[in-house]
C-alpha positions in Angstrom: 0.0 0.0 0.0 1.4 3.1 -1.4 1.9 6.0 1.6 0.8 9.1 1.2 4.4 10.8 0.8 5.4 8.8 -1.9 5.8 10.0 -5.5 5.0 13.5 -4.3 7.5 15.8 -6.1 10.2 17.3 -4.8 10.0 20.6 -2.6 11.2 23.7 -5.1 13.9 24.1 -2.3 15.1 20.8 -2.7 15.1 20.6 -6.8 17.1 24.3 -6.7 19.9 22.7 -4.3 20.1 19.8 -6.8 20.2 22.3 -9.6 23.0 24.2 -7.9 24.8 21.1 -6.8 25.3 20.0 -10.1 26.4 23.4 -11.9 28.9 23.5 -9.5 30.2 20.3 -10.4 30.0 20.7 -14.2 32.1 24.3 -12.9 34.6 22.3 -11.2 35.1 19.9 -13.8 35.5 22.7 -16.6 37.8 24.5 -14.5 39.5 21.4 -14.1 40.0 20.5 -17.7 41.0 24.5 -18.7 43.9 24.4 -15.9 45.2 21.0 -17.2 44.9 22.3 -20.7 46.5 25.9 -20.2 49.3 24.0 -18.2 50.1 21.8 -21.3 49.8 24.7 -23.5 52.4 26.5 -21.5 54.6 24.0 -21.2 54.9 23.1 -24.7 55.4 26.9 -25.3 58.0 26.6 -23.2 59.7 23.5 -24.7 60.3 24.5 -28.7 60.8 21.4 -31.3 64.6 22.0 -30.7 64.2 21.3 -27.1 65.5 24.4 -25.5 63.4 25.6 -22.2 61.6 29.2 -23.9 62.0 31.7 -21.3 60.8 35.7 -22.6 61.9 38.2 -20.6 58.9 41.4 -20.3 59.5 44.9 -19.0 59.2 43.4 -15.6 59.1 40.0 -15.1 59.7 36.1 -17.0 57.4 34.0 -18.6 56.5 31.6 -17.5 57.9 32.9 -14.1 58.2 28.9 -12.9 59.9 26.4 -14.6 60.9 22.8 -13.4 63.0 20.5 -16.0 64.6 17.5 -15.1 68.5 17.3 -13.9 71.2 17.3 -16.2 71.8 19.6 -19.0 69.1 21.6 -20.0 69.2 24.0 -23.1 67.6 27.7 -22.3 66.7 30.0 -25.1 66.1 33.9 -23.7 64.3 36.2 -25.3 64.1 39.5 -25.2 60.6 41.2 -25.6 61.4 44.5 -23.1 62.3 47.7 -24.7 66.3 47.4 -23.2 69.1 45.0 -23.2 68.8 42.5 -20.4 70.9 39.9 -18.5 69.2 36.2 -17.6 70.7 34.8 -14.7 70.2 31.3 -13.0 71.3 31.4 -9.2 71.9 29.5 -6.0 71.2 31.6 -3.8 73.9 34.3 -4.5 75.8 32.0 -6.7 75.7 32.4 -10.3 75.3 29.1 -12.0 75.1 29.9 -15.6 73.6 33.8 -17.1 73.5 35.6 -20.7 74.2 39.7 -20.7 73.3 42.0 -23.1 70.5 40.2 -24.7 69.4 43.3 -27.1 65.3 44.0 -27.4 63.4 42.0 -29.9 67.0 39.3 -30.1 67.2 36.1 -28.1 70.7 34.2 -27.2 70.3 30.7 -25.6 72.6 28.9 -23.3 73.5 25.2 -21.5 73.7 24.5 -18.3 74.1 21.3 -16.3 71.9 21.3 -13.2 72.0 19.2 -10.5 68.6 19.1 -8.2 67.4 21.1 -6.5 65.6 24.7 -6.2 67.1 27.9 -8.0 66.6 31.6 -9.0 66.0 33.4 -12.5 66.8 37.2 -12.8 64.5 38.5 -15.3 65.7 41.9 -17.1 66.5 44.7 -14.3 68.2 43.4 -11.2 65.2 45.0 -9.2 62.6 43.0 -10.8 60.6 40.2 -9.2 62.9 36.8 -9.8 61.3 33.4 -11.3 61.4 30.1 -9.8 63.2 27.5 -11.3 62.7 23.4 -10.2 65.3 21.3 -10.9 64.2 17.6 -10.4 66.1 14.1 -9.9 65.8 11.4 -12.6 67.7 8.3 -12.5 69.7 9.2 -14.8 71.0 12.5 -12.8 71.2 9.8 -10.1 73.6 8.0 -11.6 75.7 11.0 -13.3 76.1 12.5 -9.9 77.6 9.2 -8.5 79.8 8.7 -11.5 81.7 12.3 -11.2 84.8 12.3 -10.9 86.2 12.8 -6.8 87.9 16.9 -6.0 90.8 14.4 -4.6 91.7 14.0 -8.4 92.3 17.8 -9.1 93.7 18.8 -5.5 97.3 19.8 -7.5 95.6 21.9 -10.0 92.6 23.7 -7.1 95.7 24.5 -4.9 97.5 26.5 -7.6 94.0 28.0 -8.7 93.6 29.0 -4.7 97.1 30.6 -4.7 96.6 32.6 -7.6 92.9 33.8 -6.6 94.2 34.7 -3.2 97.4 36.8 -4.9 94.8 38.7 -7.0 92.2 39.2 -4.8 95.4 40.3 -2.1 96.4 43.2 -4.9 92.6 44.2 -5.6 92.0 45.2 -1.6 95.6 46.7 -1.9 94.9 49.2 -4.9 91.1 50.2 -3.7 92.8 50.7 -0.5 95.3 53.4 -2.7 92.7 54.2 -4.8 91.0 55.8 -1.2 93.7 57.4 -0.5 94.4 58.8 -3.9 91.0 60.6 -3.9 91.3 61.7 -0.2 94.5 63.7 -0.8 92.6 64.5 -4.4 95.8 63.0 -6.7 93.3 61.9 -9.3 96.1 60.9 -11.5 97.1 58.4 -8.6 93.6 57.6 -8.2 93.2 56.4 -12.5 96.3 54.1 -11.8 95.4 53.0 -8.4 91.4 51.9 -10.3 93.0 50.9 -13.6 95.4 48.5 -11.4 92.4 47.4 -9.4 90.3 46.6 -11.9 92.8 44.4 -13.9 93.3 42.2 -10.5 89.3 42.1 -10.6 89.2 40.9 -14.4 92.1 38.1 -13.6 90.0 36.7 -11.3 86.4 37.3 -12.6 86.1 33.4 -13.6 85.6 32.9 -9.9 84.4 36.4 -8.4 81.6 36.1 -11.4 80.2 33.2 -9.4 78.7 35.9 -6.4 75.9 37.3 -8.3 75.2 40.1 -5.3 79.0 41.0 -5.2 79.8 41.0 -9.3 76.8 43.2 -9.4 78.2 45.7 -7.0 81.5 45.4 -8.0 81.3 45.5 -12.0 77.3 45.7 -12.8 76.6 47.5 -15.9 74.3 50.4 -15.9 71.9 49.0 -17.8 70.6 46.8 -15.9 69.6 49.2 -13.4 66.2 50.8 -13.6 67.5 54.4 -13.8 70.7 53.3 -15.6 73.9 55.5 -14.9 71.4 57.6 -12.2 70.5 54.9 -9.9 71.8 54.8 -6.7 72.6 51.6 -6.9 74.8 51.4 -9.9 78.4 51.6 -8.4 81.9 49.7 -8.7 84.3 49.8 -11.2 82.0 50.8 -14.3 80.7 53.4 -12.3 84.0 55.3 -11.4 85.8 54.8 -14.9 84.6 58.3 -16.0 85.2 59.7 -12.6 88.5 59.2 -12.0 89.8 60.4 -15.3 88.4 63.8 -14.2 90.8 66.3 -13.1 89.4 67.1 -10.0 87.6 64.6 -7.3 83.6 64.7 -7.8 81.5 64.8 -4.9 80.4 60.9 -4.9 83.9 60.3 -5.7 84.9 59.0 -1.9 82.1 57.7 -1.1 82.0 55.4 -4.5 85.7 54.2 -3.7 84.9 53.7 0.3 81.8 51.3 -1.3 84.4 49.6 -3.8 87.0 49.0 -1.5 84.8 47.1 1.3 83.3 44.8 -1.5 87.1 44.0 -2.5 87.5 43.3 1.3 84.1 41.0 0.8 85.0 39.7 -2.0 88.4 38.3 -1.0 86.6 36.7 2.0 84.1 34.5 -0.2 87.3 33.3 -2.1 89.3 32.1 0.4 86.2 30.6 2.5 85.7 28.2 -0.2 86.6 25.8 -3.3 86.0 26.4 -6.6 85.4 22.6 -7.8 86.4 22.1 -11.2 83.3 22.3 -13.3 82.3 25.8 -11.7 86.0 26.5 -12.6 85.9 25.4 -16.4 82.2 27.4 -16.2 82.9 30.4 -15.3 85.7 30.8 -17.9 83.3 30.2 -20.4 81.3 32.9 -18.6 83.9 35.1 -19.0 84.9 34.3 -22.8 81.0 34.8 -23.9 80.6 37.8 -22.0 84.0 39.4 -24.0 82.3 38.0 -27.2 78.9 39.7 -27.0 79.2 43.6 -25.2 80.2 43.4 -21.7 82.8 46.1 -22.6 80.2 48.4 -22.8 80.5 51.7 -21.2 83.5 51.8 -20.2 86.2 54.1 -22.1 88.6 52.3 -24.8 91.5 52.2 -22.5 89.7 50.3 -19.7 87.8 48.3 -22.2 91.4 47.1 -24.0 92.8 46.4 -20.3 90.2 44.7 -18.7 89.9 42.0 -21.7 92.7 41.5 -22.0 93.0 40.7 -18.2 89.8 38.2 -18.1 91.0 36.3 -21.1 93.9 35.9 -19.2 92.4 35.0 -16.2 90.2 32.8 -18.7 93.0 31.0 -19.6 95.2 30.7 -16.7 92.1 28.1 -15.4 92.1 26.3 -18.3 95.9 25.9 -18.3 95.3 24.2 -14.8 92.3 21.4 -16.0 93.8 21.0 -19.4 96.0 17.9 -18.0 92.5 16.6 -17.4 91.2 17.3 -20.2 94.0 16.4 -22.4 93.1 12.6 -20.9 89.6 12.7 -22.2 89.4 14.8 -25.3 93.4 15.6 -26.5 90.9 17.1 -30.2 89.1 19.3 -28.1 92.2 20.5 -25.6 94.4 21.4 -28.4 91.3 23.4 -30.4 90.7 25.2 -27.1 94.7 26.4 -27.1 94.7 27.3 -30.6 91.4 29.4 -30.2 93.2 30.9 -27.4 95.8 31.7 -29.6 93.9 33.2 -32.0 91.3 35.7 -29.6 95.0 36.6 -28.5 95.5 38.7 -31.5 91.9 39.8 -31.9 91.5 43.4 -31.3 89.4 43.9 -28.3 86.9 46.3 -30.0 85.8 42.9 -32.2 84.7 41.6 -28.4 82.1 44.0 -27.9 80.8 44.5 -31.2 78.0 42.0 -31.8 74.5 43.0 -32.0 73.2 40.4 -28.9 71.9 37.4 -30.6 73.9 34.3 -29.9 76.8 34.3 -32.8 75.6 37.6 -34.9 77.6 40.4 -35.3 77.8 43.1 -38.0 78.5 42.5 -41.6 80.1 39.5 -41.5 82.7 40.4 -44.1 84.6 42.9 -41.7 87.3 42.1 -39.7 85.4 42.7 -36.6 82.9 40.5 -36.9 85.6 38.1 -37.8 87.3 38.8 -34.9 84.0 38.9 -32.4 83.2 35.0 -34.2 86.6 33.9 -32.9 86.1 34.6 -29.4 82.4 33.4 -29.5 83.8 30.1 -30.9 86.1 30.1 -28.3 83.7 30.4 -25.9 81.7 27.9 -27.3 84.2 25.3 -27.0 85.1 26.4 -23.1 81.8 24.9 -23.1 82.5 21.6 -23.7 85.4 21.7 -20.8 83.0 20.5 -18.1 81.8 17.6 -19.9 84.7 16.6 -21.1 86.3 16.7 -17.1 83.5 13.8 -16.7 80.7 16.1 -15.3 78.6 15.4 -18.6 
């Protein structure tokens, strides 16, 4: 016998909450599906056919601003969509890892780097912008690579003599800010251009290394334009920064204060050095660093003098590290060791205007007919094959 409640229809109440309960659903589920799609979307915009990891750099931040890719070498290719030249960096914590300068507007230049796990920092354009996120994550083939490297114990000979020679530099660049104080305090600004030109040449020898400490290579030898207000911002400083200055005849008024600033990062500088090792694929690194840098327009800004000096003092420095792991190298890949020393040879005799000459893509210079852009494809090839120096120490 049928009660009287049954079949009767549903309260309005009731069927709305039904209604609502299922639109919320079908809400979810559509949300669901456009997240998953707009996060396969971006990442295969970030992934190109080539395989290199697409990272644009805006007038204030990356895209995508988060990236994770698996451990191992990874290829990165920066582009440029601001309105100004940019730098891309890729830190731990203040350590530079691997970075591209003077990427022009509208150009793009790419880069390798071999990352071990773990969590790391992209600068994006102007050093005061917001930084990205970048997720490095273990496979078992990273696993395995990690295990396989070769042991510090095998290069102690050749990171003692690199030790000695970063502590004589870095000795000789807190004793010529140190005169370079005093030169402007007793205003002998002739005193005060060798004291800086001195300094600075200790600071290039050495930049392989000091290169690594992204807040201190800022301070001490960041280039105006990667400041927001360029040459006017208060935080632009160092050596690029007092060129001008001290080839005035009398002492400006920032003057002291600018040297007093360059001097204590000397003093910090040559404390980072000697608290720690440089193991040798950061070595063989960051004289590639230093080659590519001369090879696109790190020169820039600075007058022709300083420019000629200070090359020619990084591509030593450049090649006083790979002096030190070519034994190693020579073990592995003798081809490769004995191209590196004849590209050495041959940047040697490059003027150094050819090393700031190209136009910021990756390889491009000017017409390619002139001597310059000759000259500026010699160092980038150079550069290129510093490159190949830490796989070919066995940290593939």
């Amino acid at each position: 016998m049928m009660r009287p409640s049954e079949n009767r229809p549903a309260a309005p109440g009731k069927r709305l909450g039904v209604r609502l309960g299922l639109a919320a659903a079908f809400v979810l589920l559509f949300l669901a599906g456009a997240a998953f799609y707009f996060a396969s979307r971006q990442a295969h915009q970030a992934r190109q056919d080539d395989g290199a990891v697409v990272v644009h750099v805006r007038a204030d931040r990356c895209e995508p601003n988060a990236l994770s890719v698996p451990a191992g070498r990874t290829t990165f290719r920066i582009v440029n969509d601001s309105k100004r030249a940019v730098e891309w960096e890729i830190l731990d914590g203040v350590m530079v890892i691997e970075e591209r300068e003077n990427i022009a507007p509208g150009f793009s230049q790419t880069l390798s780097a071999n990352l071990a796990p773990g969590q790391y920092a992209m600068t994006c354009g102007l050093l005061s912008n917001p930084r990205g996120a970048l997720t490095v994550t273990a496979t078992d083939a990273s696993d395995a690579a990690l295990s396989a490297r070769p042991k510090l114990v095998d290069f102690i000979g050749a990171l003692a003599e690199y030790r000695v020679y970063l502590s004589a530099h870095a000795d000789a660049l807190v004793s010529d800010t140190q005169r370079l104080t005093q030169a402007v305090a007793a205003q002998d600004m002739a005193a005060a251009r060798r004291a800086y030109q001195s300094a600075y040449g200790h600071y290039a020898s050495i930049e392989p290394a000091a290169g690594a400490f992204g807040d201190l290579a800022t301070r001490l030898d960041g280039q105006a334009a990667y400041f927001e207000r360029r040459e006017a911002d208060p935080e632009f400083r160092g050596f690029r920064r007092l060129d001008a200055l001290v080839s005035q005849a009398q002492p400006s008024t920032d003057l002291a204060r600018l040297a007093d600033d360059l001097a204590a990062d000397a003093r910090a500088l040559r404390e980072r050095l000697m608290a720690q090792t440089l193991p040798p694929d950061r070595m063989a690194a960051g004289a590639a660093r230093t080659v590519h840098q001369l090879a696109g327009t790190h020169l820039s800004g600075l007058s022709a003098d300083t420019a000629r000096m200070r090359a020619q003092a990084a591509l030593a420095g450049a090649r006083k590290v790979f002096s030190l792991l070519k034994p190693f190298v020579d073990k592995r890949d003798a081809k490769l060791s004995a191209s590196i020393e004849q590209a050495f040879d041959r940047v040697t005799q490059a003027p150094v205007g050819a090393a700031a000459s190209t136009t910021g893509t990756t390889g491009a210079a000017a017409d390619p007919g002139t001597t310059e852009a000759s000259n500026a494809a010699a160092w980038q090839a150079l550069a290129d094959q510093l490159q190949r120096v830490e796989a070919a120490l066995g940290y593939a």
